[in-house]
N, C-alpha and C positions, 0 to 999 in steps of 0.2 A: 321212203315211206315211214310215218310215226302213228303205229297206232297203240292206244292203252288198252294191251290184250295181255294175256297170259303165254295163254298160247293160238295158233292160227286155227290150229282143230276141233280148240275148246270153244270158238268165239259165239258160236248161237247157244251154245250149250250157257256158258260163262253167261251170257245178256239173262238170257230167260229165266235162272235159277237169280239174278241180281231183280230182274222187273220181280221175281214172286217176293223177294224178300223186304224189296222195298215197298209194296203193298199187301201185306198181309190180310189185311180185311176184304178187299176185291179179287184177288187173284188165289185161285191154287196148282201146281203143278201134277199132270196126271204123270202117273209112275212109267219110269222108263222110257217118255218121248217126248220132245219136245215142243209140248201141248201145254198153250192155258187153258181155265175152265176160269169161269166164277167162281168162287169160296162158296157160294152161298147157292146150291143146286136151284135150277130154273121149273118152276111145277106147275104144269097145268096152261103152258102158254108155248107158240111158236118160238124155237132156237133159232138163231143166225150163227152159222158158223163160214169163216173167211180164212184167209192167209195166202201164202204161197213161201217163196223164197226170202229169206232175211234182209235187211238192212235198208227198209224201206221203213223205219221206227220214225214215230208211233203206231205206225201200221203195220201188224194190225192188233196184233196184243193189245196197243194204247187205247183201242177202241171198244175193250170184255167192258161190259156194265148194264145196269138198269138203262133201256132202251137201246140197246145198243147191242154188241155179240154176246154170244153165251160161249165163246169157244174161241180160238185162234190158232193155226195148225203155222209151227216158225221151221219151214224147212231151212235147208244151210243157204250159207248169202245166195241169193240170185238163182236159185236152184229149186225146182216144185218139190212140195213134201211128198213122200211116196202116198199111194194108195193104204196102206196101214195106217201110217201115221192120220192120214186125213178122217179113217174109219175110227182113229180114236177120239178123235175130236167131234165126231157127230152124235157118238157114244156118250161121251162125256157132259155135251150141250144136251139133249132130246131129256125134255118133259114131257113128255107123254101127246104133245100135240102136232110132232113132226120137226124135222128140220131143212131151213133153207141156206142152200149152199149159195155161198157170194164170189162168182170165181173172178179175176181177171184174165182177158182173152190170149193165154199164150198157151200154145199146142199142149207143152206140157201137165200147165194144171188142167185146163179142159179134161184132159185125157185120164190124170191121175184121179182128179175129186168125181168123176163122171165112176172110175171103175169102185169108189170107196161108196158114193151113190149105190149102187150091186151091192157090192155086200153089206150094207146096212141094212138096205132091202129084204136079206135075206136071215137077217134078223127082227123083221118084222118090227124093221124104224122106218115110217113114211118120210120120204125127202124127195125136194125137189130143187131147180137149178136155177140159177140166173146167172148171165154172163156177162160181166162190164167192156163196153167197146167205148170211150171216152173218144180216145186219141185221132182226136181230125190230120195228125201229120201224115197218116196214115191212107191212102185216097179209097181206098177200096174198104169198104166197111165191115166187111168178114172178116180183112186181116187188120182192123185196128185197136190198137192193147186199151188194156185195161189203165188207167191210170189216177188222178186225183178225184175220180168224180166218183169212184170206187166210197167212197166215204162219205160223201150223200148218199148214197144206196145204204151203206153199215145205216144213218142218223135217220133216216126216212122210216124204210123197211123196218129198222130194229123198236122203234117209235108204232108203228103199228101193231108190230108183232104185241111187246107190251100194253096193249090197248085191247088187247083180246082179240083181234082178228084171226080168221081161221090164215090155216097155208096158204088156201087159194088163192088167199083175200091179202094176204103180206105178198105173197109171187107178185099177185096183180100190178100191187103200189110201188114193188121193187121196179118192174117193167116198165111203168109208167116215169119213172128217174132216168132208166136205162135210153127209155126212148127218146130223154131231150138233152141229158148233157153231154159236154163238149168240152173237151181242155186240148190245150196246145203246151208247151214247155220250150226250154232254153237255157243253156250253158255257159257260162264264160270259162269253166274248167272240169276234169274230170274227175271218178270218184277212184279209188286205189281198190285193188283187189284184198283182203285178211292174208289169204292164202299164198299169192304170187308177189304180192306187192307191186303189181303193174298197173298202171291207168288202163282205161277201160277205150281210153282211145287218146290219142295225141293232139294237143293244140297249143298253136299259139299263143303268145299274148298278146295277140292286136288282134286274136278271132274271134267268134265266137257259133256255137252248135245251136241251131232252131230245128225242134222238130227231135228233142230228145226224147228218150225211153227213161226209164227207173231203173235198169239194168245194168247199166253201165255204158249200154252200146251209143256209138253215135249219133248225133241227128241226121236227119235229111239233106241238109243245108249247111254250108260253112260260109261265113261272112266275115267282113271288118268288126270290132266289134263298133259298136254305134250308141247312141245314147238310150240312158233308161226309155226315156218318152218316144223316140223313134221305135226300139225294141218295142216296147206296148202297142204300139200302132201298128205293125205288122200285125203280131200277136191277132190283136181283134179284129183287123182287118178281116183277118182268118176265120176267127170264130161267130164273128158278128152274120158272115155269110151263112152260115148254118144256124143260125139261131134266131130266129124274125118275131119269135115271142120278145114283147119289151117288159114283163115283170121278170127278172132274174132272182137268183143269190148267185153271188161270187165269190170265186175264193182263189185268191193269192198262195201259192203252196212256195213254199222254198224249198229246196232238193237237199238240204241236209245242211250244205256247209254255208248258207249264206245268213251274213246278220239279221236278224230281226230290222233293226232301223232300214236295212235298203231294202226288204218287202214292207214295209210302211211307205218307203218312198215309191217304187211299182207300185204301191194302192194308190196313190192319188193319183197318180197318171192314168190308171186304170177306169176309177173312178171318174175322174174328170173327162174323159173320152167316153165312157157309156153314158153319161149323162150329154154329152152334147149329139148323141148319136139319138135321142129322144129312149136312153132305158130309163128304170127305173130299179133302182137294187134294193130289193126289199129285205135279204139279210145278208152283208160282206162277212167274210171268215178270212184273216191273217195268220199264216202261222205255219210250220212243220207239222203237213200232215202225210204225206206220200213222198220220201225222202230218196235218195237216191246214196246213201251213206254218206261223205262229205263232198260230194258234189254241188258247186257255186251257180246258183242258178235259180231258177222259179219256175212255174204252171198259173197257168190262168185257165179257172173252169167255171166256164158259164152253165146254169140250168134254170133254163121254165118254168118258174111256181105259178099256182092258184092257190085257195084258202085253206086248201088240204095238205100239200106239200109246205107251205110254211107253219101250220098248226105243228106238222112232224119235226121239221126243223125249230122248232120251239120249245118241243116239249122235254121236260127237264132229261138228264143223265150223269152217273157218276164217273163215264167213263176219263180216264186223265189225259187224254189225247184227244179229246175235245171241248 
């Protein structure tokens, strides 16, 4: 394993104090935890604050900005931030008009951002919750993670929140993201631990993993690997079944270590398949958003717009992660 660290124990610490320094206008570091904020305190408008466990970059730091989070809470890789840490980032976001927590569905943040919810509360900061279940590889819908569609919810929601809308009224539009999107994912290789320096699971090179996590852990499925267009055709075979709205936006995620050029080429196929399937992609998104550290791979996440949800998807942000 090669990675450009220092050390193994500095390595979120190491990122987060590099992300503050290289945007010093957007970002500030709150004292003593491994919290972004805005530079520029958020007044008089609903906060979004997000995170979880590291090395899922841009996510979700990349995501602090005008319409977008007031906060991002970088636990250590792959691992929820405590309930402290989360209660500093709700601290740190809250303008005075509440804040809304962005969780992804794994036991742990649930659990931790849910107990930091209580004590903020008890600081007389209103908050309230929303919980990302994207992941259709998942069959049962209570135990499906959170994963790239997590960031439609940050771009939607946070795009509200900046428009003046009360809590209720940002919870609502959050919910209403929640309720349609859908991402599936896929591996040709695994991501390395900082720590251990092991893969996160073994494979071939004639295989490949459908039905991955952002954790590291394996997919569902272990197959030959097969061609990009075959791979996509599964892919939506999948998600097309859950999805019977035909105005979408789509978004091609890469898992950290794949070229840009070969999610360019997954977008045409992608592309070219939802258009003969009778959709219609009213806004594609390419790019490293929900990463998996250098994990060779991609997500495809389908979601449902009408003139509301692309107005939010439209309206401007400075965040650098999108």
């Amino acid at each position: 394993m090669d990675k450009l660290m220092q050390d193994a124990n500095r390595f979120v610490s190491d990122m987060v104090d590099g992300l503050v320094l290289a945007h010093p206008d957007l970002y500030a570091k709150v004292d003593g935890v491994n919290v972004i904020k805005r530079k520029e305190p958020l007044n008089g408008k609903v906060a979004l604050v997000s995170g979880g466990g590291s090395g899922h970059e841009p996510a979700h730091a990349g995501f602090i900005g005008d319409g977008m989070l007031a906060a991002a809470v970088c636990g250590e890789v792959f691992t929820s931030p405590t309930p402290d840490m989360v209660l500093e980032g709700i601290k740190a976001a809250d303008g005075g008009k509440g804040v809304l927590l962005v969780v992804k569905n794994y036991s742990g943040d649930v659990m931790n951002f849910d107990m930091a919810k209580e004590l903020a509360e008890l600081e007389d900061i209103e908050v309230e919750t929303v919980i990302v279940n994207d992941d259709i590889a998942i069959k049962k819908e209570e135990d499906r993670r959170g994963v790239a569609g997590t960031i439609f919810v940050h771009k939607i929601a946070g795009a509200a929140a900046a428009e003046g809308k009360s809590l209720a009224e940002v919870k609502a539009v959050a919910e209403k993201v929640i309720a349609g999107v859908r991402s599936i994912g896929m591996a040709l290789s695994p991501c390395y631990m900082p720590e251990s320096g092991k893969p996160g699971f073994d494979l071939h090179e004639d295989e490949m993993e459908i039905g991955i996590g952002i954790h590291g852990e394996k997919g569902l499925e272990r197959k030959p690997i097969a061609s990009v267009e075959a791979i996509v055709t599964e892919l939506l075979d999948r998600l097309t079944a859950e999805v019977s709205d035909k105005k979408v936006a789509v978004m091609v995620n890469g898992m950290g270590g794949t070229p840009v050029s070969e999610l360019y080429i997954t977008y045409k196929y992608v592309a070219e398949q939802l258009q003969a399937k009778g959709y219609d992609i009213v806004r594609p998104f390419v790019g490293n958003y929900m990463t998996s550290l250098e994990m060779h791979g991609f997500s495809i996440t389908l979601l449902p717009v009408d003139d509301e949800l692309v107005g939010y998807l439209d309206a401007k942000t400075n965040a650098i992660g999108f």
